[in-house]
C-alpha positions in Angstrom: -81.0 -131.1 134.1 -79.6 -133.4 136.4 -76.0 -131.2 136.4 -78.0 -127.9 137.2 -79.8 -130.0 140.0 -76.8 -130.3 141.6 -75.2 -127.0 141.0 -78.4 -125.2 142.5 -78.2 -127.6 145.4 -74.1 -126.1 146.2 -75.6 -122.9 145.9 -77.9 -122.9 148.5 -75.4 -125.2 150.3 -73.2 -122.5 149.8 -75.2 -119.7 151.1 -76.5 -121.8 154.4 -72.6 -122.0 155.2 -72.2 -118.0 154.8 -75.2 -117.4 157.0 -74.8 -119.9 159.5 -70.9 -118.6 159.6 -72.4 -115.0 160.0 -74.9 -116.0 162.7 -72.4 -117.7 164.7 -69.9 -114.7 164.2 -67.2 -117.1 162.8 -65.8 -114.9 159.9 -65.7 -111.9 162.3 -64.1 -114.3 164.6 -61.5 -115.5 162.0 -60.7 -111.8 161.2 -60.5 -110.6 164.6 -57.3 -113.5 165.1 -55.8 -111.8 161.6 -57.1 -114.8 159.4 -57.3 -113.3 155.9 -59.4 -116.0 154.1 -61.9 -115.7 151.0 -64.1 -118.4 151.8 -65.5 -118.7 148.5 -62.6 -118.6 147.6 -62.0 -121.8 149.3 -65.1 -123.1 148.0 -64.2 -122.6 144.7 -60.8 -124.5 145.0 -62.7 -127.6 147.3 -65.2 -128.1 144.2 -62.4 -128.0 141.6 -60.4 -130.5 143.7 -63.7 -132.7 144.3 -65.2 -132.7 141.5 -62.4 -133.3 139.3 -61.7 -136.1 141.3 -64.6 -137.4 141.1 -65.2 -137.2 137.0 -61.5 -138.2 136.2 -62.5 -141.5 137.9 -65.6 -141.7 136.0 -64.5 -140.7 132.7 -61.6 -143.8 132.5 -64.3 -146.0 134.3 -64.5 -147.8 131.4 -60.5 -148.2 130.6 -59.9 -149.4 134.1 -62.6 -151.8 134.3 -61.1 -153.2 131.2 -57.8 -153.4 133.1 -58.1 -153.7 136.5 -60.5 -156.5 135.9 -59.9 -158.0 132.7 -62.8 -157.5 130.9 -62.9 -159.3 127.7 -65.1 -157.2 125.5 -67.3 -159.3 123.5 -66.7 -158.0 119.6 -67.9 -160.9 118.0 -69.2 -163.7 119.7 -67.6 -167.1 119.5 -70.0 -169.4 121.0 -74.1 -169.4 121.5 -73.3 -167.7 125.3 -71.9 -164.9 124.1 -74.2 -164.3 121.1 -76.9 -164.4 123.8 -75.3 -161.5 125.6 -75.0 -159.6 122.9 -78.3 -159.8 121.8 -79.6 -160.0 125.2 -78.0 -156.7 125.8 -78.7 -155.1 122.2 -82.5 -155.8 123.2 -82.7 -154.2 126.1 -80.4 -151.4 125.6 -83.4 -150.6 122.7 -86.3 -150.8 124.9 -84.4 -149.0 127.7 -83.9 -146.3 125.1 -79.9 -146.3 125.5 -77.1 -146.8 122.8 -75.9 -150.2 123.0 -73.3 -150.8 125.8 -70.0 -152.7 125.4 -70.5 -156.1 126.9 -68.1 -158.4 128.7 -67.0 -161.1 130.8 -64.7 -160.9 133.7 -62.8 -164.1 135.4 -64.4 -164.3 138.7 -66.2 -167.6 140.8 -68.9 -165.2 142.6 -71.6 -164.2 140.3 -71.3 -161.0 139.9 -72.2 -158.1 136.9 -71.5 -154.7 136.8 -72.0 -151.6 134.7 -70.2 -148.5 134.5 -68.9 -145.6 131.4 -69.7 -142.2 131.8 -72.5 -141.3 128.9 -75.6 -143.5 129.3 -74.8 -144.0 125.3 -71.5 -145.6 125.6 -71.3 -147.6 128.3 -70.1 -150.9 129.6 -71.7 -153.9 130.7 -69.8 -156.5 132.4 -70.6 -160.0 133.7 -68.8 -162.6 135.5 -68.0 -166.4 134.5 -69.1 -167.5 137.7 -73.0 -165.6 136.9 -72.9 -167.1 133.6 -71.9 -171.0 134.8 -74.7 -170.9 138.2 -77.4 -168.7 136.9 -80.3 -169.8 134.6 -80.8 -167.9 131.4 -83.7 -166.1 133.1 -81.5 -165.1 135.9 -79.2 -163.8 133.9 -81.3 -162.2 131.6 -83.3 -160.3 135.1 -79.1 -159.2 135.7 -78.7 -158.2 132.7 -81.8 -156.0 133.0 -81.2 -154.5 136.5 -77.6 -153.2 135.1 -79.6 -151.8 131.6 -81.4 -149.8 134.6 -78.5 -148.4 135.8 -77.0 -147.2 132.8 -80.5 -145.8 131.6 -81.2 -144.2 135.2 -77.9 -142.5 134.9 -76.8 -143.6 137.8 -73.1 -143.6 137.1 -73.4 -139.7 136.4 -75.5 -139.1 139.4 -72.7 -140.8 141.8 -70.1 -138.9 140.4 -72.1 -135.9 141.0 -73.2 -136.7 144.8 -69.3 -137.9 145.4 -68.6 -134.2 144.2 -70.5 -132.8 146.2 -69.2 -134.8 149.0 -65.6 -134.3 148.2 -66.1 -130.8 148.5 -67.3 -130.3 151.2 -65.0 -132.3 153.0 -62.2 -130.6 151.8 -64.2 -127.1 152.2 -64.9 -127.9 155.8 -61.6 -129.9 156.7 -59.7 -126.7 155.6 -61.9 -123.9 158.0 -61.5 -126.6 161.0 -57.6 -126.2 159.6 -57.5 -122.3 159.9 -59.7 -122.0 163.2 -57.0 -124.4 165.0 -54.3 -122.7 163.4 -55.2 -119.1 164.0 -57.6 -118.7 166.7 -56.8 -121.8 169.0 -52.7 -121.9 168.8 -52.7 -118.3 167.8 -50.2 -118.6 165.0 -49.7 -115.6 163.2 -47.0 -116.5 160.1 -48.8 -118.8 157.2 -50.0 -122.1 158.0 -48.6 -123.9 161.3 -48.1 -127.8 162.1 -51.4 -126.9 163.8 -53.5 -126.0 160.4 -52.1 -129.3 158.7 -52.8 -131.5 161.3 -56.2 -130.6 162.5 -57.4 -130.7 158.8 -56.1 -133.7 157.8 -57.5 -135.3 161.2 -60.9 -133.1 160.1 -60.9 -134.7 156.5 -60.4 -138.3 157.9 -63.5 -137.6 160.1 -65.6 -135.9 157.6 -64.8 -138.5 155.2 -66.0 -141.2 157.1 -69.2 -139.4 157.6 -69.4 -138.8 153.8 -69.1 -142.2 153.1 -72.1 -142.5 154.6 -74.2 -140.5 153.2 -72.8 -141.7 149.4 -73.7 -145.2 150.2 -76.9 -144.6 151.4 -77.4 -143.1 148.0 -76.3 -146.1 146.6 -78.8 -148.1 148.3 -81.5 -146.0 147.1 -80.3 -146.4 143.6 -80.0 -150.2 143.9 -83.9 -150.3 144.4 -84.3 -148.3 141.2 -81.9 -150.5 138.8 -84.4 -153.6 140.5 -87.6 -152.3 139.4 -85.3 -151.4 136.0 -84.9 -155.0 135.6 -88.1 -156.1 136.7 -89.5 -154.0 133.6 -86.8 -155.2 131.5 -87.1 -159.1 132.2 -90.0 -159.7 134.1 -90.6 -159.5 137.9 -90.4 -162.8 138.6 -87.0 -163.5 136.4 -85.7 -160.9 139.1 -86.9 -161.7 142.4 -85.2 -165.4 141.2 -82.4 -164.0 140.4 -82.1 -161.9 143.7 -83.0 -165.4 145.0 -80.2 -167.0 143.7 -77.8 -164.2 145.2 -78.9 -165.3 148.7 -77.0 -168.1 148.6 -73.9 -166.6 147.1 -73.2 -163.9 148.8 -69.5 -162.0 147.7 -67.4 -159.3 148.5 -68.7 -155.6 147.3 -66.7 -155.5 143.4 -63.4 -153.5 143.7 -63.4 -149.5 143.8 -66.2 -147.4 142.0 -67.5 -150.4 139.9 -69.6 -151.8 143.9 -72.4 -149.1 143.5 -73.4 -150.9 139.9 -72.7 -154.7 140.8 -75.9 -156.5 141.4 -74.6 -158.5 144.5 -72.8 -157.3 147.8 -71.6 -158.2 150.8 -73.2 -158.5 154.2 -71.2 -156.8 156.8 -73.0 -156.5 160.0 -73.1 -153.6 162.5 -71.7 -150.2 162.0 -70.2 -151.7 158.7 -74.1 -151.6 157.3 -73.7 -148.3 156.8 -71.1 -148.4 154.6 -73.2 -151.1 151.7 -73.3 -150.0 148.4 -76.5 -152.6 147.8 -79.8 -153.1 150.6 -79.7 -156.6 152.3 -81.0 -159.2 149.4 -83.8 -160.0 152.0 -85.3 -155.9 151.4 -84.6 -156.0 148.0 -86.7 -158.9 146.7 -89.6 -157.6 149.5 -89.3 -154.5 147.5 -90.7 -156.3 144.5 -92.8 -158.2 145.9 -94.8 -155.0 147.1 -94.6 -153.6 143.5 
């Protein structure tokens, strides 16, 4: 459901951009200045190109968390910590109605957690050493919740889809800016000029940065979601304590596509706000405190 979602919404994406093209007399434009181009077409290559960007990262999610981070995977526990992950995790991974994920521990002095894997039924949940030696068991049991959220919301799925969408039209739109410069502006008649191929990659950067946006505001939504998640999972208070705790240990967003599924962020200031993968700790806790 959540796939057809989103290929209804490019379809009526799709057809906006064809009428407001035809409104504004841009394809007749185009062909008057002898540009020959199929624009869906186009739009067809842009989604294969940003979707299967998109899902190649999420499908080895899971491999490169293991190796980018060095997650040890917990197989069987060697010490009363890691037997209460595991059964921390096996527990709520039932009541959240999800297959048990892989659990780990990463090397890191922030406290941190993350979850990632593409199927809500095989994922992976990670924590770092620096969460498990400065939280309480209650904290860490409310972290271990609000990434059980995330897996069970789908979130990881839902990203990759809305970076999709993104990626395509950036690459969609990057590419007409491309040909209008090209053909209608410098008037170059044989295949693509220096013009086309520097005017879209200047478009992409733009659009991109605009795109960015508009994923990590997603984000942010989501973030509110896995909290609640959590607050079901381990209790509302064991959450708003933990969240708490993250006030006064505030880290760099995690590396790559593993940020949107951390628990704790940054706090850049300024136009950088719009680029957090979490909400400020400060709305997040008011959040639950309203629920």
């Amino acid at each position: 459901m959540r796939i057809l979602l989103f290929l209804a919404t490019n379809i009526a994406v799709i057809a906006l951009i064809s009428i407001t093209f035809q409104i504004l007399g841009i394809e007749g434009l185009l062909a008057e200045n002898g540009v020959d181009m199929n624009l869906y077409a186009l739009l067809v290559m842009s989604a294969v190109i940003g979707f299967g960007g998109s899902f190649i990262s999420l499908a080895i999610s899971k491999w490169s968390a293991k190796r980018s981070m060095g997650v040890k995977i917990i197989e069987s526990p060697t010490n009363p910590q890691e037997k209460w992950l595991l059964e921390t995790v096996t527990r709520q991974a039932e009541t959240a109605g999800i297959g048990t994920p892989e659990v780990g521990i990463f090397q890191s002095e922030d406290v941190n957690a993350f979850a990632t894997g593409m199927n809500k039924n095989n994922a992976l949940v990670a924590v770092s050493t620096g969460l498990l030696q400065q939280m309480t068991t209650d904290e860490a049991e409310a972290v271990l919740g609000h990434e059980i959220a995330h897996v069970a919301n789908g979130d990881m799925v839902t990203m990759g889809l809305i970076q999709g969408v993104v990626n395509t039209f950036v690459i969609f739109l990057s590419r007409i800016v491309g040909f209008f410069v090209d053909r209608v502006i410098l008037k170059n008649e044989r295949g693509f000029g220096i013009g086309y191929f520097i005017s879209s990659i200047i478009a992409q950067i733009v659009l991109s940065f605009f795109a960015s946006m508009i994923v990590m505001w997603f984000s942010r939504q989501r973030e509110f979601r896995a909290d609640e998640g959590g607050a079901s999972l381990a209790g509302k208070q064991k959450m708003i304590d933990a969240l708490k705790r993250l006030q006064g240990n505030q880290v760099e967003d995690l590396p790559g596509e593993f940020a949107a599924f951390g628990i704790n962020g940054g706090r850049p200031t300024g136009i950088k706000a719009l680029f957090m993968s979490h909400p400020p700790l400060e709305e997040r806790i008011a959040a639950l405190e309203r629920s």
